[in-house]
N, C-alpha and C positions, 0 to 999 in steps of 0.2 A: 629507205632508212626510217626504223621508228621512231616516232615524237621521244622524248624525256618527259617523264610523268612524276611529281609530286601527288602521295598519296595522303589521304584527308581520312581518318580512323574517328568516326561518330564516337564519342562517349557520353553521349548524353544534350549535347548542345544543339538549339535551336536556329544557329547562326553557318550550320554547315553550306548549305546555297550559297548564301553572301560571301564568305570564305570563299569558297572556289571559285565566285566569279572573281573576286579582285586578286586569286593569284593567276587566273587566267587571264584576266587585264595587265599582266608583265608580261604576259608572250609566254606563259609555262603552263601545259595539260597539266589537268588536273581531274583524279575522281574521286571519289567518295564512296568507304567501305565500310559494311557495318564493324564493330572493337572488337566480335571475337575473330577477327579474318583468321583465317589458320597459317603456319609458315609454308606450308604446302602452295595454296592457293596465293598466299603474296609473292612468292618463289616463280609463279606461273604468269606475274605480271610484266610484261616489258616493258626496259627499262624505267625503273624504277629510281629516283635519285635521291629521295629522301620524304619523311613521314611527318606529318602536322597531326598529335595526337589532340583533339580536337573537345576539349570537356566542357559540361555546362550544368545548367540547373535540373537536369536530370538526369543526372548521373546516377543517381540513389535509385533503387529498385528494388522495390519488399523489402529495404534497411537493407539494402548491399550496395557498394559502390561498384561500377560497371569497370571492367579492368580488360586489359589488351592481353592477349594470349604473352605469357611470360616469353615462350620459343622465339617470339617475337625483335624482342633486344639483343637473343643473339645472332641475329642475321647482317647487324655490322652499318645497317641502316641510318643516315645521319637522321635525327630526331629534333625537334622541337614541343611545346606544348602550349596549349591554350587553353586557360581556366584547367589544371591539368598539373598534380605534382611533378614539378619540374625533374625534380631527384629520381622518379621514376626512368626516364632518360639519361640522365648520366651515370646514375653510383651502379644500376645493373651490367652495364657494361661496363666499369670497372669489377664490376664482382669476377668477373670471369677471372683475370688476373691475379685478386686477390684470392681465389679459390686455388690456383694454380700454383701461386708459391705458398697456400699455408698446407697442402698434401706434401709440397718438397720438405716444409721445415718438419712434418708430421711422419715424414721419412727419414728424415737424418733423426729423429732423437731415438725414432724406434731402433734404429740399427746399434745406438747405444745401449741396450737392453733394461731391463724393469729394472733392476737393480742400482741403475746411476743416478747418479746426482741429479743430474740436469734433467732426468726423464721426470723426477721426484716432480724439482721444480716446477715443473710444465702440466703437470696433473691439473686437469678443470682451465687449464687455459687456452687447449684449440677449441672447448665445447663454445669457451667465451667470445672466440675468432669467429667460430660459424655464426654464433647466434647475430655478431655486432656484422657480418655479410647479410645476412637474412635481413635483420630490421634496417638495412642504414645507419645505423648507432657507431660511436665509437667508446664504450665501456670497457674499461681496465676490470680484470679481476677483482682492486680495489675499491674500484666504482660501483661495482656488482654488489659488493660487500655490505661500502657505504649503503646503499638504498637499503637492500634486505635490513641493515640494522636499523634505520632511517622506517623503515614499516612495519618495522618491529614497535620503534617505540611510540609510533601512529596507532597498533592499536592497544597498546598500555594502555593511552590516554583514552581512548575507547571504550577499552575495560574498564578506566578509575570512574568513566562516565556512567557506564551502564551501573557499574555499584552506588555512584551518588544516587542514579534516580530509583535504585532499589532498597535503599536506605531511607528517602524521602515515601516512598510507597509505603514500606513497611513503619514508618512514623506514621503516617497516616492511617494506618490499619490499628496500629495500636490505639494512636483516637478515637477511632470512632469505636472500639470494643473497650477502652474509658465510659465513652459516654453512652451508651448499652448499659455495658455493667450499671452506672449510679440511674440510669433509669430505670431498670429493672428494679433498683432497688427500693425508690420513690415509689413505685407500683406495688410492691409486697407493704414497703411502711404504710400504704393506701389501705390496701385492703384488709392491716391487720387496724384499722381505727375503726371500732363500733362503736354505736349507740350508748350511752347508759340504759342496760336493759328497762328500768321503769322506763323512761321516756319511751322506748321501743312501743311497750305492752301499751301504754297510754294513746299515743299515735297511731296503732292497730285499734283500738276499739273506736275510737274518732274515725278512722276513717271507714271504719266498719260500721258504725252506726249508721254515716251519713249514706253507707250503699243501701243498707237497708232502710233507711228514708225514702231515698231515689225510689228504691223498687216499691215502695207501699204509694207512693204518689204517680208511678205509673200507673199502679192497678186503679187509682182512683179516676188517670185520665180513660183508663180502658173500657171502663165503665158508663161517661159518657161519652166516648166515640160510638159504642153500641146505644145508647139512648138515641145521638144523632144519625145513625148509619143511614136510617130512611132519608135523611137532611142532610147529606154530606157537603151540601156549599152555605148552611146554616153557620152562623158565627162559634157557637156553641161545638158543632164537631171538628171546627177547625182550630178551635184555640186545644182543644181536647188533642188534637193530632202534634200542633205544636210542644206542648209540654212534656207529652207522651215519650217523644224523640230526643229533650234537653233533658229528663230524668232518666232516662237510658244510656245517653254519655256521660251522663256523670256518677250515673250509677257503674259501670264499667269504670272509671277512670278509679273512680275509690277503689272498687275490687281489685286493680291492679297496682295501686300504691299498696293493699293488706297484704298482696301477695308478695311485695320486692320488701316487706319491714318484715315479714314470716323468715324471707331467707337472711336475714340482718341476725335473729335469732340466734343465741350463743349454745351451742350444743353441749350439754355437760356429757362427760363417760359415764357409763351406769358404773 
């Protein structure tokens, strides 16, 4: 005569070993099968008396939860669970039932034909029976209702959200093309302020004179750098090299101030 066997369905738990030894320490065989065993191959187990569906902190796998072949619950098998949706063990095996008399009831109203009252009635309501068998749920029609209008007005406020922050956006868009605009206009009021032309012409020959100083006191340092060339660590070629180089910056620096008071110049039309 064979043993009676309690089966142990891995779904992910670490603790499967220990499990089986301490139902094996009441005097009850026990093995351990991977979650997808098929109905075939649990069908080929003898005696079988009942399943410990066995869950744990690995359950999860690539973001899926590890699940027992659905065929599974209906082979009439007493069940238990550990770390393990409980409701998985019982509401499916009641599904079976509750599958069973909502085809009867989904008979009797068809035999009343499209045209009756009660079939009226009954429109969108076995779609609700399957669904609330499917999830474990028990949703009324008007529960269904409820929500749908319940998510409706979740994303009004959604909506009224996404329009505040695009209201607040576009306030802030229009600021900153405020403040654009009066800078821009700061920058044109800038560039339309010139000189008093005298002053202009006056501050061009000033600093045009003093370029052409610079450049007449170069030529005079040029003159003795070549006296001293023979003597170039001679005090004489070197203060000569000195001056040479401070009247050349600054002769350049005037030519560039006549040059930026030239473009200040008021252009009359011929």
């Amino acid at each position: 005569m064979k043993q009676d066997m309690i089966l142990i369905l891995d779904l992910g738990s670490e603790e499967n070993p220990r499990l089986a030894r301490e139902v094996r320490a009441m005097g009850v065989y026990t093995e351990i099968h991977p979650h997808d065993l098929s109905q075939q191959a649990l069908s080929a187990l003898p005696n079988v008396k009942g399943i410990i569906l066995n869950g744990g902190e690995n359950r999860i796998v690539d973001g899926q939860a590890v699940e027992v072949r659905p065929e599974i619950y209906e082979l009439g098998y007493p069940m238990i669970s550990v770390d393990y949706p409980q409701s998985g063990c019982e509401v499916r095996l009641e599904a079976l039932p509750e599958r069973e008399a909502l085809e009867k009831i989904k008979a009797m109203v068809a035999e009343l034909g499209p045209q009756s009252y009660l079939a009226t009635a009954f429109e969108g309501c076995f779609e609700d029976a399957e669904q609330n068998i499917e999830d474990d749920a028990a949703y009324s029609m008007k529960a269904r209702l409820e929500i749908q209008a319940q998510r409706a007005i979740d994303r009004g406020h959604e909506v009224d959200r996404l329009k505040a922050d695009l209201a607040a956006a576009q306030s802030k868009v229009e600021n900153l093309q405020s403040q654009f605009d009066f800078a821009s206009q700061h920058i044109k009021k800038l560039e339309r302020q010139q000189l008093p032309e005298q002053l202009r012409r006056d501050l061009w020959v000033m600093v045009t004179d003093e370029a052409e100083a610079s450049r007449a006191r170069m030529a005079e340092a040029a003159e003795k750098m070549a006296v001293g060339a023979d003597n170039p660590g001679c005090v004489l070629f070197k203060d000569a090299v000195t001056l040479y180089r401070a009247e050349k910056a600054r002769a350049e620096a005037m030519e560039q101030r006549a040059a930026e008071l030239d473009a200040l110049e008021v252009k009359t039309e011929n």
